[in-house]
C-alpha positions as CSV (number, residue, x, y, z in Angstrom):
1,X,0.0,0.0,0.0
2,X,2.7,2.1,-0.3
3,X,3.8,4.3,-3.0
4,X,6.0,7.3,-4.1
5,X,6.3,10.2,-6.6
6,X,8.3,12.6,-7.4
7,X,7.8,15.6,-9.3
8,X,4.6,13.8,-10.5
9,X,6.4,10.6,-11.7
10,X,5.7,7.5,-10.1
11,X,8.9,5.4,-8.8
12,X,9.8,1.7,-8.7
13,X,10.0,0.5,-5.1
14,X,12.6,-2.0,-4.1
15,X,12.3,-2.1,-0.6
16,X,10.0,-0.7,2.3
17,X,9.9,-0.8,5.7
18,X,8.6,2.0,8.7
19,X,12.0,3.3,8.4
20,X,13.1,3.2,4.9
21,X,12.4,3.3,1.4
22,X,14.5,1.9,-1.5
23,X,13.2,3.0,-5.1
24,X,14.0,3.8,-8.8
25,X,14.2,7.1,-9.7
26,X,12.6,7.4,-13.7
27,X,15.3,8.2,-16.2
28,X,12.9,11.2,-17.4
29,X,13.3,13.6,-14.4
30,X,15.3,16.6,-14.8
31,X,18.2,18.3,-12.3
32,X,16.8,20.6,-10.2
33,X,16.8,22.0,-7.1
34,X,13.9,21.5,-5.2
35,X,12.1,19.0,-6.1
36,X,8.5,17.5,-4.8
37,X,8.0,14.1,-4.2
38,X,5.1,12.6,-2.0
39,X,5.1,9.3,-0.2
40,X,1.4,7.8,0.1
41,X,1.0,5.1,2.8
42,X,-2.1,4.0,2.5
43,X,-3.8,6.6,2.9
44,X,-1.1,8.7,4.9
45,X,0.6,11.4,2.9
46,X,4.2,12.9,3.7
47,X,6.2,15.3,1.1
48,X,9.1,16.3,1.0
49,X,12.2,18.0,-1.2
50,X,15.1,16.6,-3.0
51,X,18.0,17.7,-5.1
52,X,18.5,15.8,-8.3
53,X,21.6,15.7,-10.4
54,X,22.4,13.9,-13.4
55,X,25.1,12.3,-11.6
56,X,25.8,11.6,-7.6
57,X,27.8,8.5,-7.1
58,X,27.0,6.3,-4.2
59,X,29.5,3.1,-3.4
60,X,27.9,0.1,-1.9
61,X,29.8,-1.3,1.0
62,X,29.4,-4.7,2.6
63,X,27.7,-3.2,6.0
64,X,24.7,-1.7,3.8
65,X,25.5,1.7,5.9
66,X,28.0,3.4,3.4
67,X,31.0,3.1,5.4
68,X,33.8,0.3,5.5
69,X,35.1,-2.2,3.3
70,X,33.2,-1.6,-0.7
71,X,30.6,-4.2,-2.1
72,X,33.2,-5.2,-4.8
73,X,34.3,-8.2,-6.2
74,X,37.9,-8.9,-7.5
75,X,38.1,-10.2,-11.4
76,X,41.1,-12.1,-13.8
77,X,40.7,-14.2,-16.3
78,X,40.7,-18.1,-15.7
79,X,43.9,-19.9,-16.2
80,X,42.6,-21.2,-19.4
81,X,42.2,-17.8,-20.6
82,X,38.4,-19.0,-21.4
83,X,36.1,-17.1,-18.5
84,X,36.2,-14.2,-16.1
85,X,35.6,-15.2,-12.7
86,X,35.1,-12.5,-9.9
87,X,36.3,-13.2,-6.0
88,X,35.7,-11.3,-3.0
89,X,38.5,-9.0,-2.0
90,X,41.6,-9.2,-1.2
91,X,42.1,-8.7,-4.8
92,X,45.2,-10.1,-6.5
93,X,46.9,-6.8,-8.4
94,X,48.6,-9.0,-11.3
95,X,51.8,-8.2,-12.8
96,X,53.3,-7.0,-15.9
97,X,52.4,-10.2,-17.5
98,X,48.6,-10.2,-16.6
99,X,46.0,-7.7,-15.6
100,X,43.5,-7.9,-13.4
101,X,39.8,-6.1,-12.3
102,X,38.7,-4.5,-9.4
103,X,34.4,-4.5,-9.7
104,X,33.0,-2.0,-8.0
105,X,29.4,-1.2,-7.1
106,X,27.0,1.6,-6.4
107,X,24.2,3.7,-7.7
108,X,24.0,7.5,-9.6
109,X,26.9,6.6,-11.5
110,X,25.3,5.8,-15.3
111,X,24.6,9.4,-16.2
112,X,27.9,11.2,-15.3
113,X,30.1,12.6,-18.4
114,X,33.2,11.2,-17.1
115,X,34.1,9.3,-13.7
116,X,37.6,8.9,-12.2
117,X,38.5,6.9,-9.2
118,X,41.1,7.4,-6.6
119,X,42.2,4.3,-4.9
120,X,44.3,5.3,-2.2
121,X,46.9,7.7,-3.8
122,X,46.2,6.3,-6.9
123,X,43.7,7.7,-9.4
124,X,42.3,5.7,-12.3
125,X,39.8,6.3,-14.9
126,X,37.1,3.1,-15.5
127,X,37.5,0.9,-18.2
128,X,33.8,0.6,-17.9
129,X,31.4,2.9,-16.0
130,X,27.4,2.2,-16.4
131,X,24.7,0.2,-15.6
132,X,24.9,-3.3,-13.9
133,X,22.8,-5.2,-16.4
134,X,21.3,-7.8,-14.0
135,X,19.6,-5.4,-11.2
136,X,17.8,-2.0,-12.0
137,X,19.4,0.9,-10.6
138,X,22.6,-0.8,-9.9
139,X,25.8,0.8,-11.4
140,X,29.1,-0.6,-11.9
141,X,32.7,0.2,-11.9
142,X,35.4,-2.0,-13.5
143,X,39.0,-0.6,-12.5
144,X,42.5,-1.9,-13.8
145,X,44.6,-2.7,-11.3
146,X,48.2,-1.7,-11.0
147,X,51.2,-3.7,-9.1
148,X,51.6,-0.2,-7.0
149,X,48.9,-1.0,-4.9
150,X,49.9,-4.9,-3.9
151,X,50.1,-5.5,-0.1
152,X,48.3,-2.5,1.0
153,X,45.4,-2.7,3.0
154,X,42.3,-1.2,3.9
155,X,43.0,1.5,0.9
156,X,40.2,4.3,1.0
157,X,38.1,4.6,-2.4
158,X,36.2,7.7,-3.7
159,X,34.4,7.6,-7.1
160,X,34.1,11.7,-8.4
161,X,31.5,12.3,-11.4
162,X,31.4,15.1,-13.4
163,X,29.1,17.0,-15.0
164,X,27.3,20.2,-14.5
165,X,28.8,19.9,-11.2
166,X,31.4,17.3,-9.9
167,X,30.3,15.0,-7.0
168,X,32.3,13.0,-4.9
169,X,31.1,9.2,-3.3
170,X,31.2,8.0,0.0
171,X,34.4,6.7,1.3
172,X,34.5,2.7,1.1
173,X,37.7,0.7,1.5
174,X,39.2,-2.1,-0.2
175,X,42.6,-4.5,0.6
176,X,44.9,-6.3,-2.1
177,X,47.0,-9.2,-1.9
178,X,50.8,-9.4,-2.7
179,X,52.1,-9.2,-6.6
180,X,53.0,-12.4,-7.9
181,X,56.7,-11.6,-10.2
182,X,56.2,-12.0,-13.7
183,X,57.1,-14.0,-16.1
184,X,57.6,-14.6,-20.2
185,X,57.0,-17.3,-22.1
186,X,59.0,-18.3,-25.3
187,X,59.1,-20.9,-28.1
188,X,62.0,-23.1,-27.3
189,X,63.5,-23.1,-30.7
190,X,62.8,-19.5,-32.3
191,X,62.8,-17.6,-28.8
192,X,59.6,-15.9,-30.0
193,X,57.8,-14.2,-26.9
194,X,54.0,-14.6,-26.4
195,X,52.8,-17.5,-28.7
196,X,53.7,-21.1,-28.1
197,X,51.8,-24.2,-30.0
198,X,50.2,-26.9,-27.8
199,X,52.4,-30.2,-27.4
200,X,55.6,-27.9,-28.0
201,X,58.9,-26.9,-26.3
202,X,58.8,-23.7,-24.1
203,X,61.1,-21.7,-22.3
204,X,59.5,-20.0,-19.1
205,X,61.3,-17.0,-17.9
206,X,61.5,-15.1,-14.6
207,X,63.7,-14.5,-11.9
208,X,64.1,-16.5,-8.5
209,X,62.4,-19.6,-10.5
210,X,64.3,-22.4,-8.8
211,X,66.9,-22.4,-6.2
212,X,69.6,-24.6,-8.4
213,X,69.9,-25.7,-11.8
214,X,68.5,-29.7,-13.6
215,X,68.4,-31.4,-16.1
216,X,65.7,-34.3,-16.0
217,X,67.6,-37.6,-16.8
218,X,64.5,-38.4,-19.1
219,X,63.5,-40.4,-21.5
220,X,59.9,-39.8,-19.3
221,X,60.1,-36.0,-18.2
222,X,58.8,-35.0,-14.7
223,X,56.0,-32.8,-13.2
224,X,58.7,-31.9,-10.6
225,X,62.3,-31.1,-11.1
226,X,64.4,-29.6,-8.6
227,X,61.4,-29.2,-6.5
228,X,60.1,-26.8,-9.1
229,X,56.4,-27.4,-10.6
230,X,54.9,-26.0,-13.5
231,X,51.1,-25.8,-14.7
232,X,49.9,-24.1,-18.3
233,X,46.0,-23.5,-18.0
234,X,46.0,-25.3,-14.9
235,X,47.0,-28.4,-16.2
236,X,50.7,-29.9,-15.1
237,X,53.3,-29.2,-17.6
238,X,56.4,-31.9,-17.7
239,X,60.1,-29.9,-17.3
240,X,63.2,-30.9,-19.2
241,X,65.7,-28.4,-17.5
242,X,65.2,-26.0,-14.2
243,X,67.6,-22.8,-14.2
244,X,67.3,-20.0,-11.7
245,X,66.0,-17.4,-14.5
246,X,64.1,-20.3,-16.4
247,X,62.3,-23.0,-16.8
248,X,61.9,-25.4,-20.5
249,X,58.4,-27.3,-20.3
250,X,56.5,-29.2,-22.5
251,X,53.1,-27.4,-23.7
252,X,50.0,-29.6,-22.6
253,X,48.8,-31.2,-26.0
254,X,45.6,-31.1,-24.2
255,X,45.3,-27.4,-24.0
256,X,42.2,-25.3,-25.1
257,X,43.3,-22.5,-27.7
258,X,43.4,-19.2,-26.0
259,X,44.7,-15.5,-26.2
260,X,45.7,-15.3,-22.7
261,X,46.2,-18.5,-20.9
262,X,48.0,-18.6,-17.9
263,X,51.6,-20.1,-16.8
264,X,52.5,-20.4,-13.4
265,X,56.0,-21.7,-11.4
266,X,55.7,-22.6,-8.0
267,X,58.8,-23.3,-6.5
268,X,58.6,-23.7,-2.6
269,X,56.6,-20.8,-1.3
270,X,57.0,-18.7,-4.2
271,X,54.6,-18.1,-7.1
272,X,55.7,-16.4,-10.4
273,X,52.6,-16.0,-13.3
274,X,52.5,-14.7,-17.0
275,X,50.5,-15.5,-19.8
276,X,50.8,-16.5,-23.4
277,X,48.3,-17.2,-26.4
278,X,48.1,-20.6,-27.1
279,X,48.1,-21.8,-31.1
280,X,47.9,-25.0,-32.5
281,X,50.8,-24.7,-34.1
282,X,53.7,-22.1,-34.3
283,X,56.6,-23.2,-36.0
284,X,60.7,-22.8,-34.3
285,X,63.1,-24.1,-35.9
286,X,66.1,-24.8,-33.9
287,X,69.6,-23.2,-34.7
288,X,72.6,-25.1,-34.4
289,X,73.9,-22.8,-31.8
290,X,70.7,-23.0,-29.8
291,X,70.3,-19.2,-30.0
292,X,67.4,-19.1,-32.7
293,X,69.4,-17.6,-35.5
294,X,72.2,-18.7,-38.4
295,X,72.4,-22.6,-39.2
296,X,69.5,-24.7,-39.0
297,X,69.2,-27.9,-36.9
298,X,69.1,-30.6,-39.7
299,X,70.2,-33.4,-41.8
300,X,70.9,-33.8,-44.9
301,X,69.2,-37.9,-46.2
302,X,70.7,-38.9,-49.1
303,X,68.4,-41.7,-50.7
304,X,70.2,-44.7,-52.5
305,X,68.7,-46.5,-55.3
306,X,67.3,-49.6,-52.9
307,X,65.2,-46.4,-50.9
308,X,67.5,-46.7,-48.0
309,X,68.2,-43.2,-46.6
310,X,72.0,-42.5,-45.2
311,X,72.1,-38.9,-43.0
312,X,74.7,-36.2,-42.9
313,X,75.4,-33.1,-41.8
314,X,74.9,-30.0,-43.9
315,X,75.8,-28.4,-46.4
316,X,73.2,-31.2,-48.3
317,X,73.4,-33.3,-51.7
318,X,70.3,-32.1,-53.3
319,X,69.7,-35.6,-55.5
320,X,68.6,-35.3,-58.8
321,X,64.6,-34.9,-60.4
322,X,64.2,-38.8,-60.3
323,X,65.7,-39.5,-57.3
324,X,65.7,-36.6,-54.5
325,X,67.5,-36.4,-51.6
326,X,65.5,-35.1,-48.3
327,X,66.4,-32.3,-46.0
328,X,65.7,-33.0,-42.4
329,X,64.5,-30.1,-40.2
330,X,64.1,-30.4,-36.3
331,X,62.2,-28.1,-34.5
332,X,59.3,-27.2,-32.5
333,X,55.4,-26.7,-32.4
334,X,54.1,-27.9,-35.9
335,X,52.9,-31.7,-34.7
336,X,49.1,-30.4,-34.7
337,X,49.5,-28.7,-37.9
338,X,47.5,-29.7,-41.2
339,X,50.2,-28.6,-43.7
340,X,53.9,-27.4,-43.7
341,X,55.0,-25.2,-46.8
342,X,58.8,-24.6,-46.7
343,X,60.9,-21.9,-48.2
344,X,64.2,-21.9,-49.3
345,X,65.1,-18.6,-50.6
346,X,62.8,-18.4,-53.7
347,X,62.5,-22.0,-53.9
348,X,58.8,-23.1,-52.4
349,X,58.1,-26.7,-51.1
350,X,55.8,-28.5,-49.1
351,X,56.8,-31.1,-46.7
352,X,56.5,-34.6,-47.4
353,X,56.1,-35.7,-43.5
354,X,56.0,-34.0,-40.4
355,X,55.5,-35.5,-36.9
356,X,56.7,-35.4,-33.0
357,X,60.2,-36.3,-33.1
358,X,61.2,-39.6,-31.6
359,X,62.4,-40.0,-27.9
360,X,62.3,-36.4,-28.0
361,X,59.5,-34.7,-25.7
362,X,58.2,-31.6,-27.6
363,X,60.5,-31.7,-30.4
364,X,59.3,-32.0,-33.9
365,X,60.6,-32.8,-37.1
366,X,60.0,-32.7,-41.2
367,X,61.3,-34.0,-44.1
368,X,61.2,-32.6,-47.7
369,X,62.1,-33.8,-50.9
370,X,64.7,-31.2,-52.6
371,X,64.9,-29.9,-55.9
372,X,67.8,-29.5,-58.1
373,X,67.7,-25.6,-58.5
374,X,69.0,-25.4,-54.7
375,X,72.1,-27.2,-55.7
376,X,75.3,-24.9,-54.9
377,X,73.2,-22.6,-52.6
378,X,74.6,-21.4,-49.5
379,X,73.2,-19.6,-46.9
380,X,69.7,-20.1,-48.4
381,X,67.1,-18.6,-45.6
382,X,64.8,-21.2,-44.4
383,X,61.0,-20.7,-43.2
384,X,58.4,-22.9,-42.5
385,X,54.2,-21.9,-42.8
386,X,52.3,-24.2,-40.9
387,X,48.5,-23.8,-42.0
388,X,45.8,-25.5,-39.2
389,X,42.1,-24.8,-39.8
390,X,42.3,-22.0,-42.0
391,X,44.9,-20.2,-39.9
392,X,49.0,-19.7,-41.3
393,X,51.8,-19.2,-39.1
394,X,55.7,-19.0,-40.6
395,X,58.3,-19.6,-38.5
396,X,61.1,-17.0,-37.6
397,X,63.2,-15.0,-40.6
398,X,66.6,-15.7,-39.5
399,X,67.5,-19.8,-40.0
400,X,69.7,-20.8,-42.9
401,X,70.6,-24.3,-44.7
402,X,73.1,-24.5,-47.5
403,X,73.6,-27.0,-50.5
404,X,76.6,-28.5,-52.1
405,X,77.3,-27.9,-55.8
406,X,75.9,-30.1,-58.4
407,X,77.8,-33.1,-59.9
């Protein structure tokens, strides 16, 4: 039996009790000084005056009286890189690797021509500022947090609108947890930062990773080594070799494709998180000197009449048309891929077979049949373009094979 107007305009309720009110103000009202509003209680009439503004921000907090910790929920993305889940507070600040979210949420937010938000000493302007989709009247605030304000507690938070006149919020509060170091995440082979192919050799790098250095005796690689773990989406990654400023995993073949999946060390206590996009494939070839650049990692097959196929090192014997000899490339991150063109200088090929190589965990390997126009090459740059479900990716510009002279 109870209603309320204002300025003529009926209002939504939300809540009512002898004490309080909660309702909607209607979108169409205008700022103003002054303005009328009635409440009718059965019967029982009792006006009053308010001030409207397009904008006056209000901060929920947990208590429900304005003051104390903020009604706000921390968000990141999922170690698999596929969802957004939000947490209560503390809220975990990421690192340079990985950003995260603080939500926050109040009411006569939506309208204002610009908001800012001043976290403690820090000031930040919303990535997003507007209505809360899910409950009428209800705006929120999504912030991007920065690793200045790790560890500190209890930080006082006021949202300022502007418009024909700037407003300041309540005063809420809000703690964060400690920053987590960061960390990159290469391919193995071409030292590429930022993508890596499922199933392939990575190098994770950081600082303070592992307190010595390993090498895992194989042929099975660990989940462990050197009391160092690794997980890549959440799921355990096997290590070939532990180093204080690195680890080298294995990429779970199991791995959902994802821009930003997550990679985290744990080694004792400590915690160290990046994130990398996760492909497919994404061709490295390995050098000879291990440093991603000059000669390539192969072998040079020459094929004998009977088919049987004796390997040296480079430079290769490129065969002739009716018999070809095969070049041998080892690498990284091309298993999962549907085709494998391969360049060598002008000279395009496609590979004959590709496929894990043996006894070797992550490591891959082609062969191609070779053409007598490379014959007496040297130096000849060498890229690969995998191709998987419409998508191409060509390995690193810097790899090189040379070719003996013909006959």
């Amino acid at each position: 039996g109870v209603t309320v107007s204002i300025n003529g305009f009926s209002t939504r309720l939300i809540y009512a009790s002898p004490t309080q009110i909660n309702l909607l103000l209607p979108e169409n009202l205008r700022p103003a000084a002054d303005v009328p509003f009635t409440v009718n209680n059965n019967g029982v009439l009792t006006n009053g005056k308010v001030q409207l503004a397009d904008a006056a921000p209000g901060i929920f907090t947990i208590s429900g009286d304005g003051k104390g910790p903020a009604a706000a929920q921390c968000g990141k993305l999922s170690p698999d890189g596929l969802t957004f889940p939000l947490t209560a507070p503390p809220c975990d600040v990421g690192n340079e690797s990985q950003f995260h979210t603080l939500v926050l949420y109040g009411t006569g937010i939506r309208n204002a021509l610009s908001v800012q938000v001043k976290v403690g000493d820090a000031t930040f302007i919303p990535t997003y500022s507007g209505p809360q989709r899910q409950f009428p009247g209800l705006d929120q605030l999504n912030i991007g947090l920065s690793k200045d304000l790790a560890e500190k507690q209890n930080l006082e938070i006021v949202v300022t609108s502007t418009g024909a006149t700037s407003l300041d919020s309540n005063k809420s509060t809000v703690s964060f947890l400690p920053a987590d170091p960061a960390l990159t995440v290469i391919n193995a082979a071409s030292f590429e930062t930022g993508l890596v192919a499922r199933g392939s050799l990575a190098i994770v790098q950081g600082t303070d990773l592992a307190t010595s250095s390993a090498v895992a005796p194989g042929p099975e690689l660990p989940l462990e080594l050197a009391g160092v773990r690794v997980t890549v989406g959440g799921q355990p990654a096997r290590i070939e070799e532990v180093k204080p400023n690195q680890v080298r995993i294995v990429v779970p073949e199991t791995l959902r494709l994802a821009d930003q999946v997550e990679v985290a060390v744990f080694s004792g206590t400590k915690v160290a998180r990046g994130r990398v996009k996760i492909l497919d494939a994404f061709p490295g070839i390995f050098s000879a000197n291990n440093d991603g650049l000059g000669n390539a990692s192969a072998r040079c097959g020459t094929v004998a009449a009977d088919g049987t196929v004796t390997f040296s090192d480079p430079p290769c014997a490129v065969g002739t048309t009716e018999r070809p000899n095969i070049l041998r490339v080892f690498g990284t991150g091309w298993r999962f891929a549907e085709k494998i063109n391969v360049k060598i200088g002008e000279t395009d090929l496609v590979a004959d077979t590709f496929a894990p190589q043996p006894g070797n965990n992550g490591r891959d390997q082609l062969d191609v049949k070779l053409v007598p126009g490379l014959a007496g090459r040297t130096d000849a740059d060498l890229t690969l373009t995998t191709t998987t479900k419409g998508v191409a990716q060509i390995s690193r510009v810097g790899i090189k094979i040379s070719f003996r002279p013909a006959n």
